[in-house]
N, C-alpha and C positions, 0 to 999 in steps of 0.2 A: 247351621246357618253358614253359607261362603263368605269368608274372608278376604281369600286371597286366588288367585289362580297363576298360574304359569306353565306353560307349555302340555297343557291340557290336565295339570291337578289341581285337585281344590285342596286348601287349607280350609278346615269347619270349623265353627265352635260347635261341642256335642250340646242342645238345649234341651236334652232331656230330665224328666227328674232324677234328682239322686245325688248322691255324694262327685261323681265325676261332671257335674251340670257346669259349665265355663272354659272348662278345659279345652286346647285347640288338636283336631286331629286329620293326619291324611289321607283324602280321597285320591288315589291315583287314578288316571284317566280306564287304566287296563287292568284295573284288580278293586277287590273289595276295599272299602275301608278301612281303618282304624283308631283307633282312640288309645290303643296301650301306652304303657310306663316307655316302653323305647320309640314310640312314634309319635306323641302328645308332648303338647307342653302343659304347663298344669293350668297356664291362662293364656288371655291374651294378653294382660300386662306383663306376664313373665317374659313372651315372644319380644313383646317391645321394648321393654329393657335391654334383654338381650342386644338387639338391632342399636339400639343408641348406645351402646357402651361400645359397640364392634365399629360403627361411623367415631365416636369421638376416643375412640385409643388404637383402632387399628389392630388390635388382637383379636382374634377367633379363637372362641371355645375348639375343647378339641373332644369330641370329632365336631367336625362344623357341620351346625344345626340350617344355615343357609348356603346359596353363593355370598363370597364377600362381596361384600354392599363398597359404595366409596363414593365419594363427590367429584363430579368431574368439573371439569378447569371451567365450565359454564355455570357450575355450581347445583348442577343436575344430580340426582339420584341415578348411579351406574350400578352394572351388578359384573362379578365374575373377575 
């Protein structure tokens, strides 16, 4: 199921049966998908966590899982 898209990829949740059933994985617009350990997250509350600790501390994992997210002076959601 799409979650997210940007510049023509999708972020899924895999809703298949099975042990990997929540996990969030990428569709790039020019190649297959995936779901593995290096291209998934194991949910979509892990991804949002993620995003809200990176908006209220300002540090990125390393390697960074997104663009850096931030508020702009309008109070908008910026990326980059």
């Amino acid at each position: 199921m799409p979650v997210t898209h940007f510049q023509g990829d999708l972020e899924c949740l895999d809703m298949r049966p099975g042990p990997g059933r929540g996990r969030m994985g990428l569709v790039p617009h020019d190649a297959p998908g995936t779901f593995d350990e290096a291209a998934a997250w194991r949910s979509l509350g892990a991804c949002l966590e993620t995003f809200a600790d990176v908006l209220t501390t300002g540090r990125m994992p390393d390697p960074p899982p997104f663009d850096q997210p931030h508020a702009t002076s309008t109070g908008e959601l910026g990326w980059g």
